[in-house]
ROBA-925367 format. One line per 10 residues: their letters; for each residue x negated, y negated, z negated of N, C-alpha, C. Coordinates in steps of 0.1 Angstrom, whole numbers, plus 5000, padded with zeros to 4 digits. Layout:
residues N
A	X Y Z X Y Z X Y Z; ...
***
This chain:
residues 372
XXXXXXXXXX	5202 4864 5003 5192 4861 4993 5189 4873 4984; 5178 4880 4980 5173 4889 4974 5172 4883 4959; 5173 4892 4951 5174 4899 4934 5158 4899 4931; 5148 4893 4937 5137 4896 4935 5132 4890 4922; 5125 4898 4914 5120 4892 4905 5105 4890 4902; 5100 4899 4911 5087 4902 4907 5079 4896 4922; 5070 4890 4923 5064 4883 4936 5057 4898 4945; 5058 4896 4952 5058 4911 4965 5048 4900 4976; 5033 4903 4977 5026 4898 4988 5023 4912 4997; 5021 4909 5010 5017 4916 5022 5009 4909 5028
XXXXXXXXXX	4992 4916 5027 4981 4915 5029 4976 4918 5040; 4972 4916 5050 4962 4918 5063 4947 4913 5060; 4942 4924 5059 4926 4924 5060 4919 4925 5073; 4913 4918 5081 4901 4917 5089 4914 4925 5103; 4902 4922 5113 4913 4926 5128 4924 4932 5124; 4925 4948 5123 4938 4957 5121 4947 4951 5111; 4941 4950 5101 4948 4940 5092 4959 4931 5099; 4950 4916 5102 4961 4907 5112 4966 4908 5124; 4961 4916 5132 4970 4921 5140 4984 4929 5140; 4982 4942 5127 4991 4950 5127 5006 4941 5117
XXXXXXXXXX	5001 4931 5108 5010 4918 5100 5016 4913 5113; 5010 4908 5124 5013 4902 5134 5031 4905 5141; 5026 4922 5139 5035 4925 5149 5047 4928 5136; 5045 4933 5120 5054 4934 5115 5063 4922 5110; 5058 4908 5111 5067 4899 5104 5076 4895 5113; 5073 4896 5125 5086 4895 5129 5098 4901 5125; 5098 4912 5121 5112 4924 5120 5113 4920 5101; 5107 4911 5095 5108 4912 5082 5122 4902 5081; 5125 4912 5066 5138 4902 5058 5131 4886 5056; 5143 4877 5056 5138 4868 5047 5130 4868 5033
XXXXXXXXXX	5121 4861 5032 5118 4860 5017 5104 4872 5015; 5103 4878 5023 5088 4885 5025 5081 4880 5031; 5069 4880 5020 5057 4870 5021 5046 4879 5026; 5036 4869 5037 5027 4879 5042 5016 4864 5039; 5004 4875 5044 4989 4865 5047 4982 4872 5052; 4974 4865 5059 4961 4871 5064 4950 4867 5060; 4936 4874 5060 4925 4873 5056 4912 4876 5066; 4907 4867 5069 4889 4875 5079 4879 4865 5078; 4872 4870 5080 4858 4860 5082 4857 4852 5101; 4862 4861 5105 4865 4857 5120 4875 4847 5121
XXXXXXXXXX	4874 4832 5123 4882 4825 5129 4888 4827 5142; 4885 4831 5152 4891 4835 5162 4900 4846 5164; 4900 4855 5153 4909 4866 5149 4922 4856 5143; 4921 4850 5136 4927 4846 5127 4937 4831 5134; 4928 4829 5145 4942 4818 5153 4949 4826 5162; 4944 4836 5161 4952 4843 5180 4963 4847 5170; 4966 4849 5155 4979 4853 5152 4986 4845 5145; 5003 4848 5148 5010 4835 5145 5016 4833 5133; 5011 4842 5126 5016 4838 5108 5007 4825 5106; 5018 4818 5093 5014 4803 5091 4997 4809 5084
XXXXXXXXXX	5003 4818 5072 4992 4819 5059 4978 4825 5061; 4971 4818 5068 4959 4826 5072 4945 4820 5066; 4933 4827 5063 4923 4823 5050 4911 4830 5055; 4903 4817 5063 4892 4824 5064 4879 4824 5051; 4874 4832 5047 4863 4832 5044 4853 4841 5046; 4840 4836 5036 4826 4837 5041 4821 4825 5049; 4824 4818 5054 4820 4809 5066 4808 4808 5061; 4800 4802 5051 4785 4800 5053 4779 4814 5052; 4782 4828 5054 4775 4840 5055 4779 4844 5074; 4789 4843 5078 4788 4845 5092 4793 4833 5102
XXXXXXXXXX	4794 4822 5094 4795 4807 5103 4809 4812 5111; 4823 4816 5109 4835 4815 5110 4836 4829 5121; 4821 4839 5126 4821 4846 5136 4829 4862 5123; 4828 4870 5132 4829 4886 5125 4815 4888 5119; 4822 4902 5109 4808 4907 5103 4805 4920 5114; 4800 4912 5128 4794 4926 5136 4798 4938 5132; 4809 4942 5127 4810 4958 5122 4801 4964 5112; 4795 4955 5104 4786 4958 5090 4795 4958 5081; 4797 4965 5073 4806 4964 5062 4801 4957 5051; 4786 4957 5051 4780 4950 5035 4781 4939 5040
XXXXXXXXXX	4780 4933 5053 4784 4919 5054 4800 4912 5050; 4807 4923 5052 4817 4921 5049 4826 4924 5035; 4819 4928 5028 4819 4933 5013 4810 4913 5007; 4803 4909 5011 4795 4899 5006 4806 4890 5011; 4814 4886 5021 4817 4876 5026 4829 4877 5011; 4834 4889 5013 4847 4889 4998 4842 4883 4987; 4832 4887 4984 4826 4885 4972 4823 4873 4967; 4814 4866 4979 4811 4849 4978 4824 4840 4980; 4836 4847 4983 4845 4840 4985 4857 4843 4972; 4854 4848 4962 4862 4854 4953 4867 4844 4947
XXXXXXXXXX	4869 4833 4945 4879 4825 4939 4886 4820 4950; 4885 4821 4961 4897 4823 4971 4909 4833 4969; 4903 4843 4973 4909 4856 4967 4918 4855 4957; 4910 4852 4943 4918 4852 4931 4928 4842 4934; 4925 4827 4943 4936 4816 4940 4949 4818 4944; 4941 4832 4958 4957 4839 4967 4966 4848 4959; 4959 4854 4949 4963 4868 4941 4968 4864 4928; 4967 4849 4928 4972 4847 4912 4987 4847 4911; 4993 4851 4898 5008 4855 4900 5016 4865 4909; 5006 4874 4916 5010 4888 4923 5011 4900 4915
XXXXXXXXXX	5029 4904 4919 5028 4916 4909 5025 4929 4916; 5031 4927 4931 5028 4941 4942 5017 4936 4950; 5006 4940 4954 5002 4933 4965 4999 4947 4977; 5010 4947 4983 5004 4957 4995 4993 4953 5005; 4987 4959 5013 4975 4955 5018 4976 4966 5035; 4972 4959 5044 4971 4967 5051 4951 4965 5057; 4949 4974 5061 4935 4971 5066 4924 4983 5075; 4919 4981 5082 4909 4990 5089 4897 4988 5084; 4897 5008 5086 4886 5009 5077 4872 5014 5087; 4874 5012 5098 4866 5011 5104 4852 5003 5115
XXXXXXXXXX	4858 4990 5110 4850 4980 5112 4842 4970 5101; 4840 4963 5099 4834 4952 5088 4838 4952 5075; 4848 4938 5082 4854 4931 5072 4867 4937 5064; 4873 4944 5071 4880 4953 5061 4878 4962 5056; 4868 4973 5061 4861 4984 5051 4856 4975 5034; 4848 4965 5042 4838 4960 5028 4850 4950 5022; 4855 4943 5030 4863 4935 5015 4877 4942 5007; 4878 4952 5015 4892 4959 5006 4889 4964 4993; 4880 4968 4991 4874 4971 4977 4876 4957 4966; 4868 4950 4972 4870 4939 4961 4882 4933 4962
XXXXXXXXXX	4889 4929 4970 4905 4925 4968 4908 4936 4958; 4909 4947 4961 4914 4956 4950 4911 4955 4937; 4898 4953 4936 4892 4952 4921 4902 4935 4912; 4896 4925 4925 4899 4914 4918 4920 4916 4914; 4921 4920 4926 4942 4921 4921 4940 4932 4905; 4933 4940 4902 4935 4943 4892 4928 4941 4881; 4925 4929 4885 4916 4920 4874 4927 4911 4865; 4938 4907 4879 4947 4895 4873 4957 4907 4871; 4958 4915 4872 4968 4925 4868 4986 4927 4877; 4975 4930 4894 4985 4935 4897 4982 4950 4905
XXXXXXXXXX	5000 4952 4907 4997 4968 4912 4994 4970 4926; 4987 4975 4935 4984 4979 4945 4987 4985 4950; 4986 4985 4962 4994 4999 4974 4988 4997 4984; 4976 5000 4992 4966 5000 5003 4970 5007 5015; 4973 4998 5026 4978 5008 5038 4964 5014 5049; 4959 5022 5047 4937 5023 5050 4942 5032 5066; 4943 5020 5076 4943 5025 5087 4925 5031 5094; 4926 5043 5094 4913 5047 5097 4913 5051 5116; 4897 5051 5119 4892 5051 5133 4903 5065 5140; 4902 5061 5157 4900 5074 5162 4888 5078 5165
XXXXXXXXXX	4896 5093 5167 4883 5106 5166 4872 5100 5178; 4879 5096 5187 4870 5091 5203 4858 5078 5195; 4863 5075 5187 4851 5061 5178 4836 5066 5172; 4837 5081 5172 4821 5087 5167 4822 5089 5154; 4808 5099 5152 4814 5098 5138 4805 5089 5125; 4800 5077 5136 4795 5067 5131 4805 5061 5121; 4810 5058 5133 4828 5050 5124 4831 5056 5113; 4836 5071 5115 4842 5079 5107 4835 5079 5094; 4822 5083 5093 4815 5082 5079 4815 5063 5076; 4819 5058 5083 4818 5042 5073 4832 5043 5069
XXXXXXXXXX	4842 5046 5074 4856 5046 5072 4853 5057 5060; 4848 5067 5058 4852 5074 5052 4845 5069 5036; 4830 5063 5036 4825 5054 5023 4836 5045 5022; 4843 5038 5030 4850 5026 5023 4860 5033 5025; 4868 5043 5016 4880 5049 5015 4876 5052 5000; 4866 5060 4999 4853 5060 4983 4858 5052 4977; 4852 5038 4984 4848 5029 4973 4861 5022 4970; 4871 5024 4979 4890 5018 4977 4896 5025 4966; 4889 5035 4966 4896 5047 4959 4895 5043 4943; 4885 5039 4939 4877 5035 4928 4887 5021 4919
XXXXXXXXXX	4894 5014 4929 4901 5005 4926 4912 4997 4928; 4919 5006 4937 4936 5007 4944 4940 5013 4933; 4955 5012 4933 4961 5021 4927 4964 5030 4935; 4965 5029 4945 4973 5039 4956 4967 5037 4971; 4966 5045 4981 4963 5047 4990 4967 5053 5000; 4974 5050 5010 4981 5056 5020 4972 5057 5033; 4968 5068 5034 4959 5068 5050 4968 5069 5063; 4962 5059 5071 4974 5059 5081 4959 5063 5093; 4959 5075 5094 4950 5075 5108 4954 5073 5124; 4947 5067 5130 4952 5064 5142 4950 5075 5150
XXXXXXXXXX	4943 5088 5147 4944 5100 5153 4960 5103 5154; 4967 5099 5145 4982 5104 5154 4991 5094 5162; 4979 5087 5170 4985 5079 5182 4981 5087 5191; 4987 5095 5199 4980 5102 5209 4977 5097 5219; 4966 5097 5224 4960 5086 5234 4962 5094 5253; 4969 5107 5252 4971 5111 5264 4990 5106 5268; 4989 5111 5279 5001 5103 5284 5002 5089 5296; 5012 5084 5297 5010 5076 5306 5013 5060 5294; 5018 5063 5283 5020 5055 5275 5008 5044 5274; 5014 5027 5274 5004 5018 5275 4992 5013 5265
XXXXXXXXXX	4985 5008 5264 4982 5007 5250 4991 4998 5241; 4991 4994 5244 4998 4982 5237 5012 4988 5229; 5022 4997 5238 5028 5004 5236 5027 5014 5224; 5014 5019 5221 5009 5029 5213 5009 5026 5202; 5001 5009 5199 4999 5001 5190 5010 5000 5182; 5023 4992 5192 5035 4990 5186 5041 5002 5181; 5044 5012 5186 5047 5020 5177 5039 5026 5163; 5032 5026 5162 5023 5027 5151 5030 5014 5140; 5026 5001 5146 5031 4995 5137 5049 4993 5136; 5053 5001 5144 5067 5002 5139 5071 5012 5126
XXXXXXXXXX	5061 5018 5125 5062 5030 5116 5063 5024 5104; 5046 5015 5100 5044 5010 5091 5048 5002 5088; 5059 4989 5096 5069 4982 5093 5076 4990 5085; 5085 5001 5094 5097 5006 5084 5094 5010 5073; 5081 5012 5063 5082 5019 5057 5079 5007 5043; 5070 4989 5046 5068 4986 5043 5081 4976 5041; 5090 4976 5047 5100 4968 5048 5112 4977 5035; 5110 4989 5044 5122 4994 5036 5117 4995 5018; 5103 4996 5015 5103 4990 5004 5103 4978 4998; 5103 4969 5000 5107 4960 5000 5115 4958 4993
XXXXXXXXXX	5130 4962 5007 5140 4958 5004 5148 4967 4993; 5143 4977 4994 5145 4988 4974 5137 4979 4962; 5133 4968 4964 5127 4964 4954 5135 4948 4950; 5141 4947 4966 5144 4929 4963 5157 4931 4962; 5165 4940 4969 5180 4940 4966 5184 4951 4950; 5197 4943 4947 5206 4950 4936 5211 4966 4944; 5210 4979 4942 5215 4987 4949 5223 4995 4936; 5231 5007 4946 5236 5015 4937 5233 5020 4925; 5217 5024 4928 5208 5030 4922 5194 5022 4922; 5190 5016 4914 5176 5009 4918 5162 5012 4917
XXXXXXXXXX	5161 5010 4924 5143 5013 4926 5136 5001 4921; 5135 5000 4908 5129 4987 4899 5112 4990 4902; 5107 4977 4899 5090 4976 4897 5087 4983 4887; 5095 4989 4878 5088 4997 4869 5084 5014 4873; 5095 5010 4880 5094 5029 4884 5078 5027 4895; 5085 5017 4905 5071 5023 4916 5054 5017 4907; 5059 5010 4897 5045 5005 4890 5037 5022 4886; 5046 5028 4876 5046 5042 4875 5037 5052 4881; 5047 5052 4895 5040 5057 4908 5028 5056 4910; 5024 5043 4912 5013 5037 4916 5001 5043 4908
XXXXXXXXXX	5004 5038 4895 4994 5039 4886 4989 5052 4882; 4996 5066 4883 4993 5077 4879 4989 5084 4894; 4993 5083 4901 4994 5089 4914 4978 5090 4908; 4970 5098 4922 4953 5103 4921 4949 5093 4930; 4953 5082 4932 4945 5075 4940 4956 5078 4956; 4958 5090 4960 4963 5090 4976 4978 5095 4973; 4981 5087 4979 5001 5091 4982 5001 5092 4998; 5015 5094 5001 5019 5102 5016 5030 5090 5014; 5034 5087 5023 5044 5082 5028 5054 5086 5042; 5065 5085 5045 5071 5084 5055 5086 5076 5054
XXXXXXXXXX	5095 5074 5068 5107 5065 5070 5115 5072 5079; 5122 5072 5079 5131 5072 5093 5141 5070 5093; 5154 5072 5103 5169 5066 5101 5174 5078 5113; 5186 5079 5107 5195 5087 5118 5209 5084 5117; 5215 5090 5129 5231 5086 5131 5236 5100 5136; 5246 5097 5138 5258 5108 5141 5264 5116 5136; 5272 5131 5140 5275 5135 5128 5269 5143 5119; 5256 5148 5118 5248 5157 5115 5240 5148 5103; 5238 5137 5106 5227 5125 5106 5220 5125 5088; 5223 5130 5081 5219 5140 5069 5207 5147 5073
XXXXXXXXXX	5213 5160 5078 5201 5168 5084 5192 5164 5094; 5196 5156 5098 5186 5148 5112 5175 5146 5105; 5177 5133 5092 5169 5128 5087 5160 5135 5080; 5166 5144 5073 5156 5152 5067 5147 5157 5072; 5149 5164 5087 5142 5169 5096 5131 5161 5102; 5136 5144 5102 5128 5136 5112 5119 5136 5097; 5121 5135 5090 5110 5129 5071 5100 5137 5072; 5104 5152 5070 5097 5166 5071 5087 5166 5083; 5091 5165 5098 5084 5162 5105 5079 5149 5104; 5072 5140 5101 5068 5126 5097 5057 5134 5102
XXXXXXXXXX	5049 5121 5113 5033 5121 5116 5024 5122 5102; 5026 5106 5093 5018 5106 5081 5023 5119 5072; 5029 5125 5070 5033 5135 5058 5023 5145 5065; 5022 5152 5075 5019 5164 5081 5019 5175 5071; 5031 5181 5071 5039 5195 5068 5042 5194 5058; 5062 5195 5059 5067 5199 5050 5061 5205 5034; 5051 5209 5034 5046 5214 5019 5047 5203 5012; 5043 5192 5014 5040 5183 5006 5055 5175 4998; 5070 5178 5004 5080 5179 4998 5082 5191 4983; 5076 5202 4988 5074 5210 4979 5062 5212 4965
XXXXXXXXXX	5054 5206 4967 5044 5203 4959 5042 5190 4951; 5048 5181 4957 5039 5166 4950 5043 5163 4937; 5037 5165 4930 5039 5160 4913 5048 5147 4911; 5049 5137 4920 5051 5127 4918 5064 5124 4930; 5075 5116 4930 5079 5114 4943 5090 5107 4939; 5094 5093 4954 5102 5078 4952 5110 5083 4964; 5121 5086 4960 5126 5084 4975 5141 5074 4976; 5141 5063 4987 5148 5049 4990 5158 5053 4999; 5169 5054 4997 5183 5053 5008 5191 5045 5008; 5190 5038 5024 5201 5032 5025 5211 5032 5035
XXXXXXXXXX	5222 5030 5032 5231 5037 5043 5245 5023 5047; 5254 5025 5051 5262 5011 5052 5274 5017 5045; 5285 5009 5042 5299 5014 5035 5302 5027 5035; 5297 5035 5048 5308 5051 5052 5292 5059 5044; 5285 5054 5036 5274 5065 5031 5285 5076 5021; 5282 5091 5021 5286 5099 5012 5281 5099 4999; 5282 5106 4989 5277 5113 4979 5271 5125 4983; 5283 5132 4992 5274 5147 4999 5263 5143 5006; 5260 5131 5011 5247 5131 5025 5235 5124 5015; 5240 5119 5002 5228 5120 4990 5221 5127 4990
XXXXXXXXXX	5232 5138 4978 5230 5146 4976 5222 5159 4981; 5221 5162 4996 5214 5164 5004 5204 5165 5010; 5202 5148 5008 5186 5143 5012 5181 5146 4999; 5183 5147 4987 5175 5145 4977 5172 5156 4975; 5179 5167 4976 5175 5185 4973 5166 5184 4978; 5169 5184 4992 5159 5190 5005 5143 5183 5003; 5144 5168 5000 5132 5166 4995 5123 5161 4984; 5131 5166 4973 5123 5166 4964 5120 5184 4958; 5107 5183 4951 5103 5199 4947 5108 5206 4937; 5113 5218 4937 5120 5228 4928 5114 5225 4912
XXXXXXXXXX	5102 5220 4914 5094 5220 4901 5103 5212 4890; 5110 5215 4877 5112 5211 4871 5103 5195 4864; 5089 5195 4865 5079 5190 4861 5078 5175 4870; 5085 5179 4881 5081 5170 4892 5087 5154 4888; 5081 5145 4890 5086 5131 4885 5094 5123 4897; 5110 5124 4894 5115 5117 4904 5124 5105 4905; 5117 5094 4912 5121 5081 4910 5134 5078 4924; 5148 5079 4921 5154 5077 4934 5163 5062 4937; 5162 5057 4946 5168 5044 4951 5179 5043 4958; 5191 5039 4955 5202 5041 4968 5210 5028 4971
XXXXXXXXXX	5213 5023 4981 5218 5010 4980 5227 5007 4995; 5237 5000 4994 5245 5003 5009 5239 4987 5015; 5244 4984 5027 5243 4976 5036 5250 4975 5044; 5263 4968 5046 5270 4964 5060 5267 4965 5069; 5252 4960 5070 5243 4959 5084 5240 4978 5090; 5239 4987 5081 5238 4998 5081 5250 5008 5087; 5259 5006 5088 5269 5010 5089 5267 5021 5101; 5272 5032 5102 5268 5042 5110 5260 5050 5112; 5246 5047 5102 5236 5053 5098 5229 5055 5087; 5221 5061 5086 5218 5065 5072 5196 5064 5073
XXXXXXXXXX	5189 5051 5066 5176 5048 5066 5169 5056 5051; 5158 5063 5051 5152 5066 5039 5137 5066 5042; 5133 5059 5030 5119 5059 5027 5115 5071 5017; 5103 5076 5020 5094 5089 5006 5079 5084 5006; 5076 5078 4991 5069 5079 4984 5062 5089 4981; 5053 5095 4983 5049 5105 4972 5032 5113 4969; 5030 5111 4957 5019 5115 4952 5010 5129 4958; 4998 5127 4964 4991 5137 4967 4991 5152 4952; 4988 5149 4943 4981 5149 4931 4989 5138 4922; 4985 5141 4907 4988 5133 4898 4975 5136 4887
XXXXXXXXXX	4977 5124 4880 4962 5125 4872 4965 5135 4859; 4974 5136 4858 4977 5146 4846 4996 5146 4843; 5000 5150 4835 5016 5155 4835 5018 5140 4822; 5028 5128 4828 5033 5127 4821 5044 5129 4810; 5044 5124 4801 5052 5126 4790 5059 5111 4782; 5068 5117 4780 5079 5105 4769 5072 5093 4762; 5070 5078 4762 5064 5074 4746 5069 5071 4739; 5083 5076 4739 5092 5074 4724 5100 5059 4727; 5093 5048 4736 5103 5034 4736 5106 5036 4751; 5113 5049 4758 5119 5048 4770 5110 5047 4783
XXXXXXXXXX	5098 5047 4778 5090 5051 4789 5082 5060 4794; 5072 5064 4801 5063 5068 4804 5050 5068 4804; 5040 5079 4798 5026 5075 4795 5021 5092 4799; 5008 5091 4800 5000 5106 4805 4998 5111 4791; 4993 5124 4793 4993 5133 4779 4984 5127 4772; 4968 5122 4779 4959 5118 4771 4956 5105 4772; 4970 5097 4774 4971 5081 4779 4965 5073 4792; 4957 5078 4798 4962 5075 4811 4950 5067 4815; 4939 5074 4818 4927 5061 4816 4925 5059 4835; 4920 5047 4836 4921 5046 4855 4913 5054 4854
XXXXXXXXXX	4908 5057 4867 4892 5064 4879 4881 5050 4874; 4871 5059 4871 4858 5047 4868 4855 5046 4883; 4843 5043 4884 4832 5038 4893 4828 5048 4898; 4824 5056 4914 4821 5059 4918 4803 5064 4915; 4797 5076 4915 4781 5073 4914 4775 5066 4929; 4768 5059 4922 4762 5051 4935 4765 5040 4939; 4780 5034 4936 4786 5024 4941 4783 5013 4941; 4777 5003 4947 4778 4988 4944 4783 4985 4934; 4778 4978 4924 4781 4974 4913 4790 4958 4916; 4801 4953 4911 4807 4946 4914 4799 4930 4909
XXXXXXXXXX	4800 4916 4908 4792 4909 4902 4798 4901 4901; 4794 4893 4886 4803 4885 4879 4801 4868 4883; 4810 4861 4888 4809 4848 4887 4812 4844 4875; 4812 4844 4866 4815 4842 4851 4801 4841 4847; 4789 4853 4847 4779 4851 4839 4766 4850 4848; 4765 4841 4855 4758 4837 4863 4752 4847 4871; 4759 4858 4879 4751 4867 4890 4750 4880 4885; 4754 4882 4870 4753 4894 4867 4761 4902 4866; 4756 4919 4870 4766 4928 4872 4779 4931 4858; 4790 4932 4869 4804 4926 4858 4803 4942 4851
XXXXXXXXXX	4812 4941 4839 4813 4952 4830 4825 4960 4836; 4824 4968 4839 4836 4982 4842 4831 4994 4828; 4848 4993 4822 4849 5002 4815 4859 5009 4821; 4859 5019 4819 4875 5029 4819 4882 5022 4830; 4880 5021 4840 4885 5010 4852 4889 4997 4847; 4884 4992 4840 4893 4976 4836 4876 4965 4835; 4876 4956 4840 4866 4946 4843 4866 4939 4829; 4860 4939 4823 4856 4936 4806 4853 4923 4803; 4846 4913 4817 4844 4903 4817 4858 4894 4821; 4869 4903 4824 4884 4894 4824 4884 4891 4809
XXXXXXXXXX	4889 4882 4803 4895 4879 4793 4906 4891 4788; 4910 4896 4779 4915 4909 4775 4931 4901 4774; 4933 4887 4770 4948 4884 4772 4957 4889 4784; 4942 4882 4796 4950 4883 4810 4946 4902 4818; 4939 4908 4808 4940 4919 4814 4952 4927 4807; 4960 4925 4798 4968 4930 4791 4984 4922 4791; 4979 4913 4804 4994 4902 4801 4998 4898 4789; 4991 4893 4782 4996 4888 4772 4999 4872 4772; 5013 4871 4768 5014 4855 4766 5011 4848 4756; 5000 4840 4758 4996 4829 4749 5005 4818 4742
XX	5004 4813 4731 5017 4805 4723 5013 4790 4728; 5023 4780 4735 5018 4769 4738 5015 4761 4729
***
């Protein structure tokens, strides 16, 4: 049974979305919650998670948005008190989604906006096209990465350009690994979030993360054994497909990194991983997790977090936490962007200030609890 205190949803948006949830919930702990989302009914029975939510039905009658994104930006939209009824009481909501078709280009944006309307943190997993897709795909993937950007907290690109498509390997095969990646990486946070560990990786720290990061973080996972299995890992981290090159241990402003290991873990094989990957920079912000597992025993699993960029250098606020030099204002609105639209005042474009939706009520954009 998990220490969880804070509600943790896992999001599948439109095909890639439910498909790639498909293949991860099987390998999930108990007590990790998943859903899926599309406008396509037939997407949405062929996979075997209970929690699945179509909408739009009167904009595409239960079909796909043909690979139009504003179709599928509209279906989110007219469907947004669905959304909100799914996202209410969510403090993490990770997301996974492809951003090169419809329904997930266009509705990932507004999920994002509305989760940070009820005030939660975000973490977007933005699986983008292969190169062989044109660069039709590529510039729509690349506007709805824009417009995510404007309203995630965070953003992990997972391109499928590093599935290499030569080889004799099957497709399906290719697939699964891919999503074994992004299993491990979503699991093992997780489980730094729901278990008691040596060292804990609390919601406050990765809230932190999230929130300051520039919008794009890196991620990677891996596990190793034997007697080296220290340096293995570091090597397998460093080499990570998503990191691509080592610099980014050396530079990132920002960085989370989750170990878990079984009874025989060291202090030296810590110690270790943590040098090797975090940056010389005094300045650098480092959040670290460590926690044993019986089930582990013989090997040593780590997760890395870490910030492309940071929006500015935090500093101390005096009650034990963290705040940016000039307090910390989100990413506004993109120029040009679709203006979001308010079901509150009959049709009209919603207010964004300073990233925060002005037509939310300021209690529930500030958490504040009301006296019964």
């Amino acid at each position: 049974m998990s220490d969880l205190q804070k509600k943790i949803l896992v999001l599948g948006l439109g095909g890639t979305g439910c498909n790639t949830l498909a293949r991860i919930a099987p390998r999930a702990p108990e007590g990790m919650e998943f859903s899926i989302m599309d406008c396509d009914i037939q997407t949405l029975e062929a996979c075997p998670l209970e929690k699945r939510i179509v909408i739009g039905k009167a904009l595409t009658e239960g079909m796909s948005t043909g690979g139009d994104l504003e179709v599928g930006r509209r279906c989110a939209e007219n469907s947004a008190g669905q959304i909100e009824t799914l996202l209410n009481g969510v403090d993490l909501l990770m997301v996974v989604a492809g951003l090169g078709g419809g329904f997930g280009a266009g509705a990932s944006p507004v999920a994002a906006r509305i989760a940070r309307s009820l005030g939660a943190t975000t973490l977007f997993f933005a699986v983008l096209p292969f190169p062989f897709e044109g660069a039709v795909m590529q510039s729509k993937a690349q506007s709805a990465l824009h417009r995510l950007r404007a309203y995630a907290d965070a953003v992990v690109q997972m391109p499928n350009a590093l599935i290499q498509p030569d080889g004799d390997a099957l497709l399906e095969e290719s697939l699964e690994l891919s999503s074994r990646t992004l299993a491990a990486g979503m699991i093992g946070l997780w489980r730094m979030l729901a278990y008691t560990g040596i060292y804990n990786l609390d919601f406050a720290s990765l809230h932190t993360m999230l929130h300051y990061c520039d919008a794009f973080c890196r991620f990677a996972c891996s596990t190793a054994t034997g007697e080296d299995r220290a340096q293995t890992l570091i090597d397998s981290l460093r080499n990570h497909p998503l990191v691509q090159g080592a610099s980014l241990f050396e530079k990132a402003p920002g960085i989370i990194i989750g170990i878990t290991g079984g009874d025989d873990l060291k202090l030296s094989e810590v110690q270790q991983i943590v040098e090797a990957l975090t940056p010389k920079d005094d300045k650098c912000w480092i959040k670290l997790g460590i926690s044993t597992d019986p089930a582990f025993a013989g090997r040593i699993s780590a997760i890395v977090l870490a910030a492309e960029a940071w929006k500015e250098p935090l500093i101390d606020d005096g009650r034990g936490g963290l705040r940016p030099l000039s307090g910390g204002e989100k990413q506004g609105e993109l120029p040009g962007m679709l203006k979001p639209v308010s079901r509150a005042f009959g049709g009209a474009e919603r207010t964004i200030w300073k990233g925060e939706d002005l037509d939310v009520p300021a209690y529930i954009r500030r958490k504040i609890k009301l006296p019964r």
